[in-house]
N, C-alpha and C positions, 0 to 999 in steps of 0.2 A: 504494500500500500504506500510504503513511503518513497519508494522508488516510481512507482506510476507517477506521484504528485511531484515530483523533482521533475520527471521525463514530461510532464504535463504542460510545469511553467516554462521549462525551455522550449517548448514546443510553442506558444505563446510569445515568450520572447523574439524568438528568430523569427515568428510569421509579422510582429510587429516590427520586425527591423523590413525584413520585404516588403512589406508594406509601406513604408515611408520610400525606401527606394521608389518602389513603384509611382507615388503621388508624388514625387521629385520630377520623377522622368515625365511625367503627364501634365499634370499640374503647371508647368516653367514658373511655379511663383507665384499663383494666382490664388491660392485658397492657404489654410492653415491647416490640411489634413497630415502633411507630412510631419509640422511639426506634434500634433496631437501624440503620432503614432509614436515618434519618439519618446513622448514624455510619458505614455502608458508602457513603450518598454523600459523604460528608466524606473518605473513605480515598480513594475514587476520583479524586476532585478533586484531591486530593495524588499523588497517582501518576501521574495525567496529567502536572502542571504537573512534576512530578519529570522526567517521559520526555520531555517536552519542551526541558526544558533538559539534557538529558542528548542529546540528538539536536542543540541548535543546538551541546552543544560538542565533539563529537562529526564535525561539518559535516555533517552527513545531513540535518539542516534547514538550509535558508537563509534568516533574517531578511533584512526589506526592511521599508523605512519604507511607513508606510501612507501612502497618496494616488499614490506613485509607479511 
């Protein structure tokens, strides 16, 4: 479950970074949708890293070094 909702907000994240591409390349300037999309992956991105350390302190996540 906690793996789905990590693979969920990235999945979220990168479609709102295409998505601002996308109303860049169309858009030339004309509306504020690009910047929107930006600022709801920027919110996202903060809320992950938020739930994340709210779950390792929490102990619902367990860190472990990487390599081991």
């Amino acid at each position: 479950m906690k793996t789905l909702l990590v693979v969920g907000f990235l999945t979220l994240i990168v479609y709102n970074l295409g998505a601002a591409l996308f109303y860049m390349l169309t858009d030339r300037g004309e509306s504020k949708r690009a910047v929107n999309a930006l600022t709801r992956r920027i919110g996202l991105s903060i809320l992950l890293i938020a739930l994340v350390g709210a779950g390792i302190a929490s102990g619902v996540i367990q860190p472990h070094a990487v390599g081991t």
